[in-house]
PyMOL Python script that loads the backbone (N, CA, C, O; Angstrom):
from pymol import cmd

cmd.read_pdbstr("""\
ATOM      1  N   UNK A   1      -0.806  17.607 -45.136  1.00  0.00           N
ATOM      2  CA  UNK A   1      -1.746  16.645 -45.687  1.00  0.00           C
ATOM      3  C   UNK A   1      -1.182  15.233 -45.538  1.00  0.00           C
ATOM      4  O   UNK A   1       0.021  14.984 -45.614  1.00  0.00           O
ATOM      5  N   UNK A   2      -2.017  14.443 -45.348  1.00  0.00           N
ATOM      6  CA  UNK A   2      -1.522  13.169 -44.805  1.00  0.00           C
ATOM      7  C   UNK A   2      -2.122  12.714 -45.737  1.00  0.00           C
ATOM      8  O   UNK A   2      -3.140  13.233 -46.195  1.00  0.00           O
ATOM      9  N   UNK A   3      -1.552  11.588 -46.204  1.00  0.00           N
ATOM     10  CA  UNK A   3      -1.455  10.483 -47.640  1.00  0.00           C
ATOM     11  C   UNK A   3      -1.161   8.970 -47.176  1.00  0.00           C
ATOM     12  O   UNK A   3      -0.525   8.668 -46.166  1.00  0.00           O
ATOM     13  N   UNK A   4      -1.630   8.241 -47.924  1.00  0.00           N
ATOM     14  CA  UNK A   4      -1.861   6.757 -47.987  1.00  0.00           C
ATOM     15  C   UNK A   4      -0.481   6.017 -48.730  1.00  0.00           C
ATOM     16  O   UNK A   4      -0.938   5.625 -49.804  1.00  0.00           O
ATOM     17  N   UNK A   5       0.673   5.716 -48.693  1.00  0.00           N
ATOM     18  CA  UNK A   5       1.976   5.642 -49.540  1.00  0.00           C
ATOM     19  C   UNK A   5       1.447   4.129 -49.789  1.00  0.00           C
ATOM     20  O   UNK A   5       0.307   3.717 -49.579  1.00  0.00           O
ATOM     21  N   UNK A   6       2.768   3.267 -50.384  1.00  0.00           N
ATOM     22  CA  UNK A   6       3.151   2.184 -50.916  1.00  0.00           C
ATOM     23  C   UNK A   6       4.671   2.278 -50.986  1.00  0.00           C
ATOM     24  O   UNK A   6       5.315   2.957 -51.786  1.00  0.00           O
ATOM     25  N   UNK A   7       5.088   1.577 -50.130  1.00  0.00           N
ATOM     26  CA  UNK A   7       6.805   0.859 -50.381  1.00  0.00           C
ATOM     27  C   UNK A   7       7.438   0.061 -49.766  1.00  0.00           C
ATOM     28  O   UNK A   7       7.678  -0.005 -48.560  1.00  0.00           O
ATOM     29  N   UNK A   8       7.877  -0.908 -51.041  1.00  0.00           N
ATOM     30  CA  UNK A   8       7.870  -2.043 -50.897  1.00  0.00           C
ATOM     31  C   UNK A   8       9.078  -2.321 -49.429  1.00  0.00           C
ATOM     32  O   UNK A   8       9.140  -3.454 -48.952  1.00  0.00           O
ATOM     33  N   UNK A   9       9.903  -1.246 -48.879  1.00  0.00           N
ATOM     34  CA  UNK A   9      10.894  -1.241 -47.886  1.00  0.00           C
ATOM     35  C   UNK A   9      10.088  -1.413 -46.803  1.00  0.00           C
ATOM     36  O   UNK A   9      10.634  -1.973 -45.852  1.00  0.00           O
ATOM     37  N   UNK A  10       8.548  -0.986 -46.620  1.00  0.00           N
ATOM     38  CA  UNK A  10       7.756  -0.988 -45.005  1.00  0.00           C
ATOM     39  C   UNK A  10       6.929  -1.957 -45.428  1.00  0.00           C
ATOM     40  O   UNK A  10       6.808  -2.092 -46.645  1.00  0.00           O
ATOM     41  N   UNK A  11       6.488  -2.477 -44.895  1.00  0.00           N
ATOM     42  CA  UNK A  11       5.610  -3.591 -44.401  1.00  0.00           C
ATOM     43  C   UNK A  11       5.059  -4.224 -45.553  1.00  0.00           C
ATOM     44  O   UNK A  11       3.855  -4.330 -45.786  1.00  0.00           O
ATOM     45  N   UNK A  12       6.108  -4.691 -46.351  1.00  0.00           N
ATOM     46  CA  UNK A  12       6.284  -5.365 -47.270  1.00  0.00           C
ATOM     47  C   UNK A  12       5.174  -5.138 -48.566  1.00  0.00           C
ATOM     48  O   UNK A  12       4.701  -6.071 -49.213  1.00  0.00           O
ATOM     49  N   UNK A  13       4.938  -4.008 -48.743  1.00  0.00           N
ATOM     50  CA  UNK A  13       4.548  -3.019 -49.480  1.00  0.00           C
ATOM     51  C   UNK A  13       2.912  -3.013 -49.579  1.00  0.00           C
ATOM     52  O   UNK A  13       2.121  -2.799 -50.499  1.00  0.00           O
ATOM     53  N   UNK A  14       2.801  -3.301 -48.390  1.00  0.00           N
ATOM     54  CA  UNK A  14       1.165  -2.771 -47.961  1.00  0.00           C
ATOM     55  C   UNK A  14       0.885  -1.364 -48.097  1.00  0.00           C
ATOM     56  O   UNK A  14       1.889  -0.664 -47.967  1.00  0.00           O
ATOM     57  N   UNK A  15      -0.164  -0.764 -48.316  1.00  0.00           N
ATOM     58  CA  UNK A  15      -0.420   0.112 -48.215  1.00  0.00           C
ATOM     59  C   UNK A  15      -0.351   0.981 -46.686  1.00  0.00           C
ATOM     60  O   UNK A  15      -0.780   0.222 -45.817  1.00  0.00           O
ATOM     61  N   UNK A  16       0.004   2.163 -46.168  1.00  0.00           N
ATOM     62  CA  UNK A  16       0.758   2.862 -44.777  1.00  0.00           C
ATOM     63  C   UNK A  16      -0.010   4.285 -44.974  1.00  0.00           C
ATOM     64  O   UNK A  16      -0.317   4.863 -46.016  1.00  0.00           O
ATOM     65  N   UNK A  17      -0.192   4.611 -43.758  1.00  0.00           N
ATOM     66  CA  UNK A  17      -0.061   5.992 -43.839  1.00  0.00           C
ATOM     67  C   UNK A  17       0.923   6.194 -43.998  1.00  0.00           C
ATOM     68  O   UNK A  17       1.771   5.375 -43.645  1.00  0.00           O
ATOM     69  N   UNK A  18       1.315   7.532 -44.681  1.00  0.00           N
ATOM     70  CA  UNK A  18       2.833   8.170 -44.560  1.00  0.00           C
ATOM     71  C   UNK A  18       2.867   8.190 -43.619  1.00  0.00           C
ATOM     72  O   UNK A  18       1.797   8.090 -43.019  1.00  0.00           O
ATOM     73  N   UNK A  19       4.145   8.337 -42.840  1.00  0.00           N
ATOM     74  CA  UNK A  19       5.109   8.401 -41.423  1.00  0.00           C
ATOM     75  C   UNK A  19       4.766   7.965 -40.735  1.00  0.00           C
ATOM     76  O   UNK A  19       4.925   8.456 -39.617  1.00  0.00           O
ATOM     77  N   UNK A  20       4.030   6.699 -40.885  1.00  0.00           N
ATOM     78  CA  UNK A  20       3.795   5.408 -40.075  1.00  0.00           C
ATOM     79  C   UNK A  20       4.296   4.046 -40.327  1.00  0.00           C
ATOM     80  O   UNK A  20       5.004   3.835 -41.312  1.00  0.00           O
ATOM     81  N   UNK A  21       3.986   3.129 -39.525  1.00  0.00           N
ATOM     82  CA  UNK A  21       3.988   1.483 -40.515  1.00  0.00           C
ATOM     83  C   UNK A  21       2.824   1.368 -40.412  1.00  0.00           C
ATOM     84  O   UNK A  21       2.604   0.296 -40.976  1.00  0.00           O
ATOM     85  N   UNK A  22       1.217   2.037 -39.809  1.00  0.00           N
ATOM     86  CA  UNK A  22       0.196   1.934 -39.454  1.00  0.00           C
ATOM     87  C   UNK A  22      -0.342   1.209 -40.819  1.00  0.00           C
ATOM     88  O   UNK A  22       0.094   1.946 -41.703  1.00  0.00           O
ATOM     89  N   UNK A  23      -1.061   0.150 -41.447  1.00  0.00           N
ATOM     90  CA  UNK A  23      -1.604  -0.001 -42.539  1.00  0.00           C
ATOM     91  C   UNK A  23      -2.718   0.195 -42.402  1.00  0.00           C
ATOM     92  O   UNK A  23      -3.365   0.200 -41.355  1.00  0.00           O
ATOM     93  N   UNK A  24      -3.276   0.498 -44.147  1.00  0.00           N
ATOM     94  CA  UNK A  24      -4.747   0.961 -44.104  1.00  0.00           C
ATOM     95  C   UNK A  24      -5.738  -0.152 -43.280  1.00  0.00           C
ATOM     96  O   UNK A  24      -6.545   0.085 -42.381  1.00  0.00           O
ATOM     97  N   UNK A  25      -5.443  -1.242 -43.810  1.00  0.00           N
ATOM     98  CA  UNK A  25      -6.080  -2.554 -43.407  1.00  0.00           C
ATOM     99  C   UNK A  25      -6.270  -2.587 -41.525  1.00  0.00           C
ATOM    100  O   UNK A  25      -7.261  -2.976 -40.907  1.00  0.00           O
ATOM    101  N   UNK A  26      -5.239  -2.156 -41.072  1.00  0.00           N
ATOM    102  CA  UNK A  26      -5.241  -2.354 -39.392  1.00  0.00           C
ATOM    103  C   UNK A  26      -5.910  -1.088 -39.631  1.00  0.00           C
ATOM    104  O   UNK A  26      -6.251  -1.636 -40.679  1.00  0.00           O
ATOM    105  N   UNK A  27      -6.402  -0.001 -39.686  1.00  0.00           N
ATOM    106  CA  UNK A  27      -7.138   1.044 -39.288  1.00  0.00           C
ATOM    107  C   UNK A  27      -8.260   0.733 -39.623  1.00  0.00           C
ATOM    108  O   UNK A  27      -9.101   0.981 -38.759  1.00  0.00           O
ATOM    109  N   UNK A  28      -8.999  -0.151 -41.417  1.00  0.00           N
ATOM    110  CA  UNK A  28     -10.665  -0.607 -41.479  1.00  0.00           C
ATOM    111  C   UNK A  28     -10.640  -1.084 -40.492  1.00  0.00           C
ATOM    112  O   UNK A  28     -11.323  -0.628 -39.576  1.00  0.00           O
ATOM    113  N   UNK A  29      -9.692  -2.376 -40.298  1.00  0.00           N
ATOM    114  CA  UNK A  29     -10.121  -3.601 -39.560  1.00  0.00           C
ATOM    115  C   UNK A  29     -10.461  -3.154 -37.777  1.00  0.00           C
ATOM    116  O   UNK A  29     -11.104  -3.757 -36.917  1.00  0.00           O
ATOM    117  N   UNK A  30      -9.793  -1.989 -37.740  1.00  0.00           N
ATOM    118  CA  UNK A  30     -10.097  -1.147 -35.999  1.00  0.00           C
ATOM    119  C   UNK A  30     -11.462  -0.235 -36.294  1.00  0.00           C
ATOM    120  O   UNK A  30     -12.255  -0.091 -35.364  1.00  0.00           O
ATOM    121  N   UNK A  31     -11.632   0.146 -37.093  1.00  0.00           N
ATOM    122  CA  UNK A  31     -12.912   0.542 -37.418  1.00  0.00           C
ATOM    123  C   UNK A  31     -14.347  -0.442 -37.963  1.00  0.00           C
ATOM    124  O   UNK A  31     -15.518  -0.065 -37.992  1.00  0.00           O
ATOM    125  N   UNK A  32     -13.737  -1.921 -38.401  1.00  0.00           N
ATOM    126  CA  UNK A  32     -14.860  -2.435 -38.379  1.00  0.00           C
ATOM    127  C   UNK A  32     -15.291  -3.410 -37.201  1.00  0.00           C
ATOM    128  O   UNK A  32     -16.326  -4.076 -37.160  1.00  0.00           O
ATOM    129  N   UNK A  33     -14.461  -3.363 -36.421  1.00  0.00           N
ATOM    130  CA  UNK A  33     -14.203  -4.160 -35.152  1.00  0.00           C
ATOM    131  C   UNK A  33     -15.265  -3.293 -34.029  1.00  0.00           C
ATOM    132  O   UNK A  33     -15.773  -3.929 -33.105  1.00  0.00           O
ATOM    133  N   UNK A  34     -15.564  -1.712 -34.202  1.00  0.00           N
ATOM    134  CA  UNK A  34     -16.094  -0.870 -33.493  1.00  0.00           C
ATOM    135  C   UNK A  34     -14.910   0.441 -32.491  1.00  0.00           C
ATOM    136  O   UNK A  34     -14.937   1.026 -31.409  1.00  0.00           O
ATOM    137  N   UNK A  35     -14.246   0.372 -33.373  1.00  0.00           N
ATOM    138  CA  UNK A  35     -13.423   1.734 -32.401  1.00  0.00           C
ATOM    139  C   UNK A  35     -13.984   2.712 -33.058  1.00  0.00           C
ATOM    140  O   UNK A  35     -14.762   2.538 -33.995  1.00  0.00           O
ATOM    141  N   UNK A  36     -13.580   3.964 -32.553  1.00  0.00           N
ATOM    142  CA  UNK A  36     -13.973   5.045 -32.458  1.00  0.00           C
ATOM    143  C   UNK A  36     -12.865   5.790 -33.121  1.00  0.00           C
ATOM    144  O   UNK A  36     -11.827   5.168 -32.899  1.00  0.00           O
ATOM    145  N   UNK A  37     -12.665   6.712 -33.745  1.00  0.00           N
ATOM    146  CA  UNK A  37     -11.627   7.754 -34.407  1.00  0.00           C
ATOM    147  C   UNK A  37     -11.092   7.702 -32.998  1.00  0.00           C
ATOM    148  O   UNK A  37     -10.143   6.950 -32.779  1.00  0.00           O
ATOM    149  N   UNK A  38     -11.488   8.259 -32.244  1.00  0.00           N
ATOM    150  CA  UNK A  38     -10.898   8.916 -30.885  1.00  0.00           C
ATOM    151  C   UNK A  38      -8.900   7.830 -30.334  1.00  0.00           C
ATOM    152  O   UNK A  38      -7.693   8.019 -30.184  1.00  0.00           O
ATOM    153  N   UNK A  39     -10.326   6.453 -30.262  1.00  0.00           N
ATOM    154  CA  UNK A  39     -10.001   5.233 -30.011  1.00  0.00           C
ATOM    155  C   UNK A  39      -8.260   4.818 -30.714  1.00  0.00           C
ATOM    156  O   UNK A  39      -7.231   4.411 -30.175  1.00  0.00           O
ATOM    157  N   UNK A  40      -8.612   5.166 -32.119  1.00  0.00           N
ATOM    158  CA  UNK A  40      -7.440   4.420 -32.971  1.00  0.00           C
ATOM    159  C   UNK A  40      -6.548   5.455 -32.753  1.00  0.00           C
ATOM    160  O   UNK A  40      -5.407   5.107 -32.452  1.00  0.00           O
ATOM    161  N   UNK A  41      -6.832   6.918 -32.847  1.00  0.00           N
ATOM    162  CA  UNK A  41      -6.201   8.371 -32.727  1.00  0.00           C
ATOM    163  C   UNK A  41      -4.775   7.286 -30.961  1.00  0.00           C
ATOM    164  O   UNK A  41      -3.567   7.137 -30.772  1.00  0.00           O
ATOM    165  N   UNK A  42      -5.669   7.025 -30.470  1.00  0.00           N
ATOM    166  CA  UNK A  42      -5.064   6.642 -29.146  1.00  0.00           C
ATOM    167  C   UNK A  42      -3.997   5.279 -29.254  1.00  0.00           C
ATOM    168  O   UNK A  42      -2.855   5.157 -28.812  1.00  0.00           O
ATOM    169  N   UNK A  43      -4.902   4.262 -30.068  1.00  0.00           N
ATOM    170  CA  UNK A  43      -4.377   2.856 -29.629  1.00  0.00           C
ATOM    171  C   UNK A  43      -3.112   2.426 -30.707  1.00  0.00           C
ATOM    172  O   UNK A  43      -2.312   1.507 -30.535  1.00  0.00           O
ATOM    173  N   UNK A  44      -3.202   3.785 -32.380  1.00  0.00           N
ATOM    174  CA  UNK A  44      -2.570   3.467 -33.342  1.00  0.00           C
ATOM    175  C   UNK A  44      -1.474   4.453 -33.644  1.00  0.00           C
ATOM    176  O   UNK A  44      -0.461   4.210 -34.301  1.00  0.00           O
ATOM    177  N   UNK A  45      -1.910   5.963 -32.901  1.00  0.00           N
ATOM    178  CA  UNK A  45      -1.356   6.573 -33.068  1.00  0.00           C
ATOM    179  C   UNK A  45      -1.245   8.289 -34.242  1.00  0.00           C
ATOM    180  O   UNK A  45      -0.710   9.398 -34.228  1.00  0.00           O
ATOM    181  N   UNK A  46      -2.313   7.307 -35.242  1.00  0.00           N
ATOM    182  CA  UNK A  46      -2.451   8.339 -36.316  1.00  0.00           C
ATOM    183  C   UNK A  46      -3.475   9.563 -35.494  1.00  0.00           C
ATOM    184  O   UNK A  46      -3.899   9.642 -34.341  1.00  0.00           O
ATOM    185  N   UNK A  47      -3.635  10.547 -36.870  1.00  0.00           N
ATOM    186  CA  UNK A  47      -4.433  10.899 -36.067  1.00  0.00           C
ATOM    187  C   UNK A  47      -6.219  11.563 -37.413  1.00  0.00           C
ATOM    188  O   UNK A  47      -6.304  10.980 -38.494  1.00  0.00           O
ATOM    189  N   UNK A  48      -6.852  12.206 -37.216  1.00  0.00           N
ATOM    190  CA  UNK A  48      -7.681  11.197 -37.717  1.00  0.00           C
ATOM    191  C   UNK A  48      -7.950  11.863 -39.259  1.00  0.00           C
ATOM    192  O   UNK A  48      -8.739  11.470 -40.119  1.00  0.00           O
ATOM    193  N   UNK A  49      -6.921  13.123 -39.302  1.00  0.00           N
ATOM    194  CA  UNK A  49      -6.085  13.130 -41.399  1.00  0.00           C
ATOM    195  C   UNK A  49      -5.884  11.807 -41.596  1.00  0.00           C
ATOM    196  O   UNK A  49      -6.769  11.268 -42.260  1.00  0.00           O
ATOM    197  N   UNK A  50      -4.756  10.922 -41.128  1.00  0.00           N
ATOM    198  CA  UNK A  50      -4.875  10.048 -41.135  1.00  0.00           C
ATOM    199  C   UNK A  50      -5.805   8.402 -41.440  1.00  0.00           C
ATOM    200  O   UNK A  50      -5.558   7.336 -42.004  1.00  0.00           O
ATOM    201  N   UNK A  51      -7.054   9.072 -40.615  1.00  0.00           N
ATOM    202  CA  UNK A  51      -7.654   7.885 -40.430  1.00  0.00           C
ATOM    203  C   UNK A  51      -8.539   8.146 -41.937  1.00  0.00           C
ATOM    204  O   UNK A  51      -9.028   7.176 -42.517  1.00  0.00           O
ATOM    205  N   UNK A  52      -8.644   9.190 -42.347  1.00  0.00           N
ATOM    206  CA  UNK A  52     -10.011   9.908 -43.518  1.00  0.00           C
ATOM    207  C   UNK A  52      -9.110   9.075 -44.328  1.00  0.00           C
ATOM    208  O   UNK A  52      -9.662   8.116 -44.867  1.00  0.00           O
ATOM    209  N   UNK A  53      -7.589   9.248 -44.581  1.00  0.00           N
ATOM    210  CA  UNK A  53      -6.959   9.164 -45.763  1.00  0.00           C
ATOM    211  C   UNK A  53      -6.843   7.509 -45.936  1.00  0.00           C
ATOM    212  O   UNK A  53      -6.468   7.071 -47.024  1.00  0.00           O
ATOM    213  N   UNK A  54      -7.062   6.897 -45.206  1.00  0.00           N
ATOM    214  CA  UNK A  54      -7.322   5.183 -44.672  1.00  0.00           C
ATOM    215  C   UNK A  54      -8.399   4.901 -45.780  1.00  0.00           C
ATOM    216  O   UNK A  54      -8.304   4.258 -46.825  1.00  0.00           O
ATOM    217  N   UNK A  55      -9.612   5.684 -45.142  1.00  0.00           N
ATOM    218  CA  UNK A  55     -10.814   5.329 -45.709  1.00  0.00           C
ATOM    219  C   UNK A  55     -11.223   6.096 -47.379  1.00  0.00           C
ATOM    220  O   UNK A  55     -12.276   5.835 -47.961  1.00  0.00           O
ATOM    221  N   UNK A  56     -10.463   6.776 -47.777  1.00  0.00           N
ATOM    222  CA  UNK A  56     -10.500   7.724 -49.184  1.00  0.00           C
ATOM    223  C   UNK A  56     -10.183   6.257 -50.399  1.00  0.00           C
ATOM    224  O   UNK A  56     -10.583   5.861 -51.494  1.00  0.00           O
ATOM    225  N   UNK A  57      -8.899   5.743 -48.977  1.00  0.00           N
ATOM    226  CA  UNK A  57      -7.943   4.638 -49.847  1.00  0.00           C
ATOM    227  C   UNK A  57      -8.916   3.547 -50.691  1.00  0.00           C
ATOM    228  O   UNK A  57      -9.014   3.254 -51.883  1.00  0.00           O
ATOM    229  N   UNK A  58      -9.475   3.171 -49.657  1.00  0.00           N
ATOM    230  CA  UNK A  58     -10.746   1.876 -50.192  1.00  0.00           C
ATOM    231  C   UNK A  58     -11.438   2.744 -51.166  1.00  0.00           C
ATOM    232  O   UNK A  58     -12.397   2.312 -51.805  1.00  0.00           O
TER     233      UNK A  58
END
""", "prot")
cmd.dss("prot")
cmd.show_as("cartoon", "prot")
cmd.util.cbc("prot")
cmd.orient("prot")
């Protein structure tokens, strides 16, 4: 299960997927820009547990 963390050691305590530095914010902001799950799965890396747990966050 992939989860949404907070700590203050990664990216200066933005909100991350776990076992990323990916922040929630760069995954809306690639989703409100018009990517595709597929898209971010590709350009960000997560994959799209990930991307749900982005959007649960908001």
């Amino acid at each position: 299960m992939v989860e949404v963390i907070v700590d203050e050691k990664i990216r200066f305590g933005k909100p991350i997927i776990n076992g990323t530095r990916i922040t929630v914010d760069e995954v809306l902001g690639a989703l409100a820009g018009g990517m595709t799950f597929e898209e971010i799965e590709i350009e960000y890396g997560v994959n799209k547990e990930g991307i749900l747990a982005a959007l649960i966050k908001v």
